[in-house]
N, C-alpha and C positions, 0 to 999 in steps of 0.2 A: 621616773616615778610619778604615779599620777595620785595626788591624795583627797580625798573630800573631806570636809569638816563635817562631823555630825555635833551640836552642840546646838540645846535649846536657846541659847539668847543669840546664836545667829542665825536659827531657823525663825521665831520670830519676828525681828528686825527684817530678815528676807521677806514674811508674810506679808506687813507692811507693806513693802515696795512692791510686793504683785500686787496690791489692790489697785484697782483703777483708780478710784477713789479718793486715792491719798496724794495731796498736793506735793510740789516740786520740792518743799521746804520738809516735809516728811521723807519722801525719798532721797535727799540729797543727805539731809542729818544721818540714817540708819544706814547708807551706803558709809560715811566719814566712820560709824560705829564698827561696822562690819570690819570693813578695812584695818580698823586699831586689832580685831581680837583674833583676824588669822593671822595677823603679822606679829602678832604675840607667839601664837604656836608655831610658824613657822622658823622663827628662832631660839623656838625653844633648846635645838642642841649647839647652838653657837658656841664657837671654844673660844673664841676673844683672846687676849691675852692679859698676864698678870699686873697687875699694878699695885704698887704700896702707897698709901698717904699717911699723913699724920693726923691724925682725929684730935678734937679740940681737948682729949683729956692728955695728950701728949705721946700719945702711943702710939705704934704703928698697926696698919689695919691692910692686909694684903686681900683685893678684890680684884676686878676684872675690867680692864676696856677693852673698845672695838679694837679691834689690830689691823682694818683694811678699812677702804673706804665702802660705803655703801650708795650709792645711785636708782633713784626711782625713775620709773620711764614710764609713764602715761601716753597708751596711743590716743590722742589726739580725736574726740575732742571729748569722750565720756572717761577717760582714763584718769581724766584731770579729777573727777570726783572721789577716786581714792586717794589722794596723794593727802590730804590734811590728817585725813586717819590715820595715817601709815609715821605721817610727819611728829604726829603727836606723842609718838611711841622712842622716833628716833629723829629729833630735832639737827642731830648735824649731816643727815641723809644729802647727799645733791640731788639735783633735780633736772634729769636729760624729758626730750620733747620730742616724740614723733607724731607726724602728720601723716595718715591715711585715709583713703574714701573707697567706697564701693561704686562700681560703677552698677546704675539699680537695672540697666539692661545687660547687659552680658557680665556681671559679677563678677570681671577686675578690680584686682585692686592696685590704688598708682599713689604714689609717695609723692606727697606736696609739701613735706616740710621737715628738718632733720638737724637738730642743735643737743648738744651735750657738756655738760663741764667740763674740765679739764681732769680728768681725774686716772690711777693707774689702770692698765686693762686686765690685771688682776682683780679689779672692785668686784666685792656681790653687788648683781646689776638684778633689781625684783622690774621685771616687767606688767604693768598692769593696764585691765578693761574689764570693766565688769561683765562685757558677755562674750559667750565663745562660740559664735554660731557655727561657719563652715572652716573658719582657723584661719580663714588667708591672711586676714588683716597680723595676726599674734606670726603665724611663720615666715610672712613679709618682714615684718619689723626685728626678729630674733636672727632673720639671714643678715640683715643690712647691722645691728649689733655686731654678728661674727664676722662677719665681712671688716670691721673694724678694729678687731681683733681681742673682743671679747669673751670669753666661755664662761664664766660663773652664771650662770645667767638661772635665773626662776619664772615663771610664769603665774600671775595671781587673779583669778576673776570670781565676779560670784555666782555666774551661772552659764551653763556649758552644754551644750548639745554632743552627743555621743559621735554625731560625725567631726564637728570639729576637734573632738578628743581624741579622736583616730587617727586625725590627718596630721594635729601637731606633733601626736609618740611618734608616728613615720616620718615626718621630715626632722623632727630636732630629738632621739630619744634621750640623747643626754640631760636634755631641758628638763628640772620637775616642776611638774604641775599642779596647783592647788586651787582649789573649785569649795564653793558653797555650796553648790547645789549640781546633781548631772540631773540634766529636765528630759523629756521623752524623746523628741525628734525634731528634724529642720519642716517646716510647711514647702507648700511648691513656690514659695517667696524668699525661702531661705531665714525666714524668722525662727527665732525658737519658739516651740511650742513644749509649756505652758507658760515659760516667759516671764517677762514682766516689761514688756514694751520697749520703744525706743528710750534707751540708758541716756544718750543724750540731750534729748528733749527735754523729758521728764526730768533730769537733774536742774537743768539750766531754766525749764520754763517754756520754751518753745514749742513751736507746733512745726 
């Protein structure tokens, strides 16, 4: 399933971060914002499991906690920019780390780095980058997950080009997908067009 958010306060906050214009510290805040309010709707149909406490008037009050664990995975190294958002929603999240690069002449991609908690292989495991260009980086890292014997797995970024939305339903269709934005197409550099630049630059400050 591949879903988009239509939702004025994350289309604005995305406006923001297309502008050229807006410093690292603007794009890094409304990427942390973004990040809290799909991850709100994305669980919104969570079944959790039942829990009773006792409320300070004495009483008992039957609500809800998690019932598995949850794991955020940041590909490495713009992925890292949703994780406080997401964190903020769901403070006892763990927090697994993959390492990938593109190679900027023949557009491999090769894994430089791969740690995770300890945690059941049943956990919801939310995968995140804020951008989806041709998908190799997102189906590299969702293979090397399964390969470890993972399958809950979700995919979350905020902006996605229609080829890499093609290419992750065919290698992972189990995988669902949630997208801020689907943007027009890949340029002959494989950027997305209309984008909003290098995610990781522009997060951290770099050139």
């Amino acid at each position: 399933m591949t879903k988009i958010f239509k939702h004025p306060l994350i289309d604005i906050k995305l406006t923001k971060m297309r502008d050229k214009n807006s410093s690292h510290t603007t794009f890094k805040k409304n990427l942390n914002e973004i990040g809290s309010l799909m991850v709100y709707e994305i669980l919104r149909d969570y079944k959790g499991k039942e829990k009773k406490v006792v409320t300070p008037t004495g009483s008992t009050a039957i609500g809800l906690a998690f019932d598995k664990s949850i794991m955020i995975v940041p590909i490495l190294r713009a992925g890292l920019g949703m994780v406080a958002g997401i964190e903020s929603l769901i403070p006892q999240a763990r927090i697994g780390h993959i390492g990938v690069y593109r190679d900027e002449k023949t557009f491999q991609i090769h894994e430089y780095f791969y740690k995770l908690p300890d945690v059941e292989k049943d956990s919801d495991v939310v995968v995140v980058d804020p951008m989806l260009a041709t998908g190799a980086s997102a189906i590299d890292s969702i293979n090397r997950l399964k390969k470890d014997g993972f399958s809950n797995i979700k995919f979350v970024c905020l902006v996605a080009a229609p080829e890499g939305v093609a290419a992750l339903e065919k290698a992972h269709p189990d995988v669902d997908l949630y997208l801020a934005a689907l943007d027009e197409k890949l340029n002959e550099n494989k950027y997305i067009i209309p984008g909003l630049g290098d995610a990781g630059d522009r997060i951290f400050g770099t050139k």
